[in-house]
Each structure stands twice: as structure tokens, then as C-alpha cells.
N, C-alpha and C positions, 0 to 999 in steps of 0.2 A: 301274748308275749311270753317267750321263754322264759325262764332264771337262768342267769350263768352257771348254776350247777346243776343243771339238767343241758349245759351242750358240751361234746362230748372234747375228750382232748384236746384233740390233733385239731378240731376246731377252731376253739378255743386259740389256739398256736395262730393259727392262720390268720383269727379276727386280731389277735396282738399284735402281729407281722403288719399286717394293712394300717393299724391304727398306727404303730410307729412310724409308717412313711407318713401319716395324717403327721403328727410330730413335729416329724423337721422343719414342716411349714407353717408348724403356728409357732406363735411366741409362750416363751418361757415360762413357767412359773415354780415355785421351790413350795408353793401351797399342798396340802394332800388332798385339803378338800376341794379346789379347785382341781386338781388331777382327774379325783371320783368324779365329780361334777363332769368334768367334757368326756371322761371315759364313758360316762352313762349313758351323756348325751347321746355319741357318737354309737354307742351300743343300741339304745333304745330305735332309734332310724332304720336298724339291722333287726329292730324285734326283737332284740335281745335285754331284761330287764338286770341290772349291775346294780348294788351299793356300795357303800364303804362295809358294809358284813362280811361282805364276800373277800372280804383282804382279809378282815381277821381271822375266818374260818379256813384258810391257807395256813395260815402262821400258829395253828393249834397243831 
């Protein structure tokens, strides 16, 4: 399994592009940690490993 910061950009971009169409069709939520949670999920199936770290390590 990857770490999301070992995949490259423009990747990166493209998995956020896909996961947002995943989005529109699920239900709502204002949680963060449920965000991290289905983004993970939805990352991990891709082999791609996500936490909530990996938000904070952006915003440094």
C-alpha cells in the first residue's frame, strides 16, 4: 500500500476528482472525522494508505 505522500500530484488531483464524483452520491456529513474515515476508506481499495496526518501535514 502507498502513503498519500509518496503519490505524485497530478495524481493525487485526479484521485480527489474521482472521489468528489463518489460525493455527490453519498450522504452528507459536517464530521471531519467521518470525511477522513470514507476518504481512507475509499483510498485504501485504490491501495492508497490516507489519515487524518496527512491533512495536517498540508496545512504546516
Amino acid at each position: 500500500m502507498r502513503k498519500w505522500t509518496e503519490v505524485p500530484g497530478d495524481e493525487q488531483l485526479r484521485l480527489r476528482e474521482a472521489y468528489q464524483r463518489e460525493l455527490d452520491r453519498a450522504p452528507a456529513t459536517c464530521s471531519l472525522d467521518e470525511k477522513v474515515t470514507r476518504f481512507a476508506a475509499w483510498l485504501a481499495a485504490r491501495d492508497i494508505a490516507f489519515s487524518a496526518e496527512d491533512i495536517s501535514r498540508r496545512t504546516r
